[in-house]
N, C-alpha and C positions, 0 to 999 in steps of 0.2 A: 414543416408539419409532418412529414410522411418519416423525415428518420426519425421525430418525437414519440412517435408511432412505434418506428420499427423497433426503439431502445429497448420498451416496454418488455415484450414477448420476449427481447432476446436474453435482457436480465431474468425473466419467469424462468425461463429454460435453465440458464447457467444455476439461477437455485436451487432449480428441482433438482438439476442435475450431481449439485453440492449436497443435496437432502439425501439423492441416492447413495451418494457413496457414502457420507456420512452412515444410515443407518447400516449398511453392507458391512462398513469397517466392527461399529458397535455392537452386532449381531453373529463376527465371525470371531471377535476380539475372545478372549476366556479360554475354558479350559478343553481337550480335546482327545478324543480316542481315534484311530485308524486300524485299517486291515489292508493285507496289499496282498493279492498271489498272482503269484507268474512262475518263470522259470528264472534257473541261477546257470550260468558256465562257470564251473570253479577251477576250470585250467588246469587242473591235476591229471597227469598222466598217468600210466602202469608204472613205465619207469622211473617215474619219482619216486615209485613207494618199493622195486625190486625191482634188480638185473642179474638177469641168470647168463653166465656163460658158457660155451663149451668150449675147451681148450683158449681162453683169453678171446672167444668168436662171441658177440653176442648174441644172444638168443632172442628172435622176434617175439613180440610175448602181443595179445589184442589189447585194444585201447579202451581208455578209464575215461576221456576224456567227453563226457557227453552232457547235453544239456538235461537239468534233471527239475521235478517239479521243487516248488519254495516257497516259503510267507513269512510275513512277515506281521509282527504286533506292535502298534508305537502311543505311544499318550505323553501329551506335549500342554505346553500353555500360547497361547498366539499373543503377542503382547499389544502389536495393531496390525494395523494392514501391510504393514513389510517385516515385520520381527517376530520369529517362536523359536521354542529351542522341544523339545524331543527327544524320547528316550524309550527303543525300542528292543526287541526279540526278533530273532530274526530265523528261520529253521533250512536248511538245504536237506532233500531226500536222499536219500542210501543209494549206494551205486557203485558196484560189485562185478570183479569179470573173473573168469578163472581159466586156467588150460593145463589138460594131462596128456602125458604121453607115456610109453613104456620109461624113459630113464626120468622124468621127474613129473611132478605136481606143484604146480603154481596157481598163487590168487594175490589178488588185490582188491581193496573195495576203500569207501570213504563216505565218510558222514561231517556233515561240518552244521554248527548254532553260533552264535553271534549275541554280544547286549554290546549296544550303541550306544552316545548320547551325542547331540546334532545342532546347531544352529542354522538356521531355516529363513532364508531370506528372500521376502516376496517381491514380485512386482505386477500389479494390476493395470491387467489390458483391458477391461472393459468390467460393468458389472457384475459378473459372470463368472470370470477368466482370470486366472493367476499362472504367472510362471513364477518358478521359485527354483532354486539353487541349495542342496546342502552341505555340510561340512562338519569335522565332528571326528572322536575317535570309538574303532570298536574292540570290545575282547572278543577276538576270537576263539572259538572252542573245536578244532579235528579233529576227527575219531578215522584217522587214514592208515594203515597197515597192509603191508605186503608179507605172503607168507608161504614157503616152500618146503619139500621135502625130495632126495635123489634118491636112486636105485643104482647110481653107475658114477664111478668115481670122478671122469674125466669136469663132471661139471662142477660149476662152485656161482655162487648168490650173495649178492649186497641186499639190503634190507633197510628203509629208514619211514621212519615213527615224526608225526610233525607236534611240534609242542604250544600251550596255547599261548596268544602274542597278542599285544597291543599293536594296534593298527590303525591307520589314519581312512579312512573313509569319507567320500563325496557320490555329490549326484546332483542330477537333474527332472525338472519334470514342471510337469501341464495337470493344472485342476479347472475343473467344471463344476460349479454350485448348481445345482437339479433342485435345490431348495438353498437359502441363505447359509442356513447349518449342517448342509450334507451336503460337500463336495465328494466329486468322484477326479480320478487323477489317474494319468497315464506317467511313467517314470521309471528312469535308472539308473542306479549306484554302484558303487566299484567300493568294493575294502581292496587299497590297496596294503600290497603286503610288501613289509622292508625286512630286509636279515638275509638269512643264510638257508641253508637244505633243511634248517629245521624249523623254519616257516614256511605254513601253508602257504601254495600260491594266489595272488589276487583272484577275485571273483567279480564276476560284472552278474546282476541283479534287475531283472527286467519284467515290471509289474502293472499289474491294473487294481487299485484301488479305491476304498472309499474312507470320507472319514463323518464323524459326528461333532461337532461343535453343543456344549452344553450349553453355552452361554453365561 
């Protein structure tokens, strides 16, 4: 009589339980806007973009390579609770060094945007909580240039200009629904970059965002 008992409550539970995710899924399913900002490492150094020498000695020149502010805009469809695909903007801030001396004047600086598109692959850990995985390729867009001018013959400058590339991109990350249709999300992506000197180098992308579910 007492397990007849216990069956009861425990089937209540497993439904309700089925009711939740049920409506969680039907409620996150459809269509969707996000926002993400953090910071980007774009790996770009001074000397990627100019090397200045003196007599074949290179010339120490200051570094390019620093973390800079970034965001990012996506609007996606979620198909259910493990499947959307995504298609975002993505912006890295300006970021500039220069240095003069009597025999020359040197600069570097770099700007990089981005359009994605993403397969989005979830897995829920609780009501709540999704991890998810992306994958996907981006156009990348840099605006990197190095730029000099001498006073004294002995020195001489390489110079290179990166051009825009198709590029494979992934990532990871952690959302938190604060409401059924407003997850917020912690995450970071990498365009990785393939080719030669005249692709940008990879960038790792590291954010805190939120998104909107329409329904």
């Amino acid at each position: 009589m007492l397990k007849r008992n216990a069956i009861a409550p425990t089937l209540l539970l497993a439904l309700a339980t089925l009711g939740l995710a049920q409506t969680a899924e039907a409620e996150m399913a459809g269509f969707y806007a996000n926002a993400q900002l953090g910071y980007v490492n774009p790996h770009i150094n001074t000397t990627d973009l100019i090397t200045i020498t003196n007599a074949n000695t290179p010339v120490a020149l200051p570094g390019l390579n620093n973390p800079l502010l970034a965001y990012r805009l996506g609007f996606g469809y979620q198909f259910d609770s493990h499947w959307a695909i995504e298609f975002g903007y993505r912006h890295f801030s300006h970021n500039n060094t220069s240095i003069a001396s009597n025999n020359y004047n040197a600069s570097a600086s770099s700007k990089e945007n981005a359009f994605d598109v993403v397969g989005k692959a979830l897995l829920p850990v609780g009501c709540k909580v999704n991890l998810y995985a992306k994958l996907g390729v981006a156009y990348l867009r840099p605006n990197a240039q190095g730029s000099y001018t001498f006073t004294n013959s002995p020195y001489s400058a390489w110079v290179n200009n990166y051009s825009s590339t198709l590029e494979p991109t992934f990532g990871l990350g952690i959302s938190y629904a604060l409401k059924p249709n407003v997850p917020v999300e912690l995450s970071w992506n990498r365009i990785q970059t393939l080719g030669g000197s005249s692709h940008a180098p990879s960038s790792d992308f590291y954010s805190l965002g939120v998104s909107y579910y329409f329904g």
